[in-house]
C-alpha positions in Angstrom: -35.8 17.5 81.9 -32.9 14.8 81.3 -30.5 16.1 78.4 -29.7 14.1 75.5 -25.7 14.2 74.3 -24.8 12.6 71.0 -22.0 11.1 71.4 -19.5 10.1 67.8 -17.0 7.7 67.6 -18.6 6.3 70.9 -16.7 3.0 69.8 -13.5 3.4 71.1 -11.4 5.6 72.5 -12.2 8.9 74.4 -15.8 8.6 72.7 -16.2 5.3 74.6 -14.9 6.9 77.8 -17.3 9.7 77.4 -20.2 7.4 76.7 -19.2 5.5 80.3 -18.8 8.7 81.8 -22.3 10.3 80.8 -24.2 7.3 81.6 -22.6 7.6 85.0 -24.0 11.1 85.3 -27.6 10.3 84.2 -27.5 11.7 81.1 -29.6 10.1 77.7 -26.7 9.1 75.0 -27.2 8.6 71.7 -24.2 6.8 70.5 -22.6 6.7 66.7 -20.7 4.2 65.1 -19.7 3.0 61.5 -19.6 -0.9 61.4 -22.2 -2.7 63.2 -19.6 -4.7 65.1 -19.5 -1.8 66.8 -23.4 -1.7 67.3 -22.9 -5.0 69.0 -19.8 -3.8 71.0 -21.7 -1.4 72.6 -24.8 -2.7 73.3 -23.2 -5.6 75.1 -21.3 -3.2 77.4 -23.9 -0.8 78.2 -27.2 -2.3 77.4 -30.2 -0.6 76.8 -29.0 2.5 78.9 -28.2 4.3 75.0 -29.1 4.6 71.8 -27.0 3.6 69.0 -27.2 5.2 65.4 -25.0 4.3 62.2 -23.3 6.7 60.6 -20.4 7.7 58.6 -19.8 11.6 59.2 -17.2 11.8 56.4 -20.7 11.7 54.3 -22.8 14.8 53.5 -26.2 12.9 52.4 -25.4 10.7 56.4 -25.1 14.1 58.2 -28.1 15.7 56.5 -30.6 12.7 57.8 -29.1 12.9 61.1 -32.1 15.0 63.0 -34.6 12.7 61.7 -32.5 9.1 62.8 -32.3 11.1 66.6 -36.1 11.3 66.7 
Protein backbone atom coordinates (compact mmCIF):
# COMPACT_ATOMS: atom_id res chain seq x y z
CA UNK A 1 0.00 0.00 0.00
CA UNK A 2 1.59 3.43 -1.18
CA UNK A 3 1.43 6.09 1.77
CA UNK A 4 -0.07 9.42 1.45
CA UNK A 5 2.07 12.49 3.28
CA UNK A 6 0.42 15.87 3.49
CA UNK A 7 2.68 18.10 2.87
CA UNK A 8 2.00 22.35 4.24
CA UNK A 9 3.59 25.10 3.02
CA UNK A 10 4.60 22.79 0.01
CA UNK A 11 5.07 26.27 -1.80
CA UNK A 12 8.34 27.31 -1.00
CA UNK A 13 10.93 26.48 1.04
CA UNK A 14 11.81 23.22 2.90
CA UNK A 15 7.98 22.18 2.16
CA UNK A 16 8.84 22.52 -1.56
CA UNK A 17 11.98 20.51 -1.04
CA UNK A 18 10.14 17.85 0.82
CA UNK A 19 7.38 17.71 -1.79
CA UNK A 20 10.50 17.06 -4.51
CA UNK A 21 11.97 14.72 -2.28
CA UNK A 22 8.80 12.44 -1.61
CA UNK A 23 7.81 12.27 -5.14
CA UNK A 24 11.29 11.02 -5.70
CA UNK A 25 10.65 8.17 -3.18
CA UNK A 26 7.24 7.15 -4.54
CA UNK A 27 5.25 8.43 -2.16
CA UNK A 28 1.33 10.03 -2.83
CA UNK A 29 1.58 13.92 -1.71
CA UNK A 30 -1.08 15.96 -1.04
CA UNK A 31 0.19 19.42 -1.12
CA UNK A 32 -1.16 22.78 0.75
CA UNK A 33 -0.93 26.22 -0.20
CA UNK A 34 -2.69 29.61 0.49
CA UNK A 35 -2.88 31.71 -2.82
CA UNK A 36 -3.65 29.98 -5.88
CA UNK A 37 -0.54 31.33 -7.56
CA UNK A 38 0.83 28.89 -5.72
CA UNK A 39 -1.70 26.17 -6.96
CA UNK A 40 -0.33 27.09 -10.37
CA UNK A 41 3.36 27.08 -9.14
CA UNK A 42 3.15 23.77 -8.33
CA UNK A 43 1.29 22.11 -10.65
CA UNK A 44 3.56 23.44 -13.36
CA UNK A 45 6.68 21.94 -11.63
CA UNK A 46 5.37 18.71 -10.65
CA UNK A 47 2.36 17.85 -12.66
CA UNK A 48 -0.18 15.54 -11.89
CA UNK A 49 2.25 13.50 -9.61
CA UNK A 50 0.25 15.47 -6.39
CA UNK A 51 -2.55 16.79 -5.09
CA UNK A 52 -2.99 20.29 -4.21
CA UNK A 53 -5.46 21.56 -1.52
CA UNK A 54 -6.08 25.36 -0.37
CA UNK A 55 -5.84 26.18 2.96
CA UNK A 56 -4.97 28.64 5.50
CA UNK A 57 -4.01 26.70 8.78
CA UNK A 58 -4.03 29.92 10.87
CA UNK A 59 -7.99 29.16 10.54
CA UNK A 60 -9.93 26.81 12.80
CA UNK A 61 -13.22 26.37 10.60
CA UNK A 62 -10.03 25.50 7.37
CA UNK A 63 -8.43 22.91 9.68
CA UNK A 64 -11.78 21.28 10.83
CA UNK A 65 -12.79 20.53 6.96
CA UNK A 66 -9.46 19.23 6.30
CA UNK A 67 -10.24 15.21 6.42
CA UNK A 68 -13.09 15.70 4.12
CA UNK A 69 -10.98 17.99 1.25
CA UNK A 70 -8.13 14.80 1.60
CA UNK A 71 -10.86 12.41 0.49
Amino acid sequence: MQKTILVTGASSGIGFDSVRVLIQQGFNVVASVRKTEDETHLLKIFDAKIKIIKIDLSDLSMIEKLPKMLK
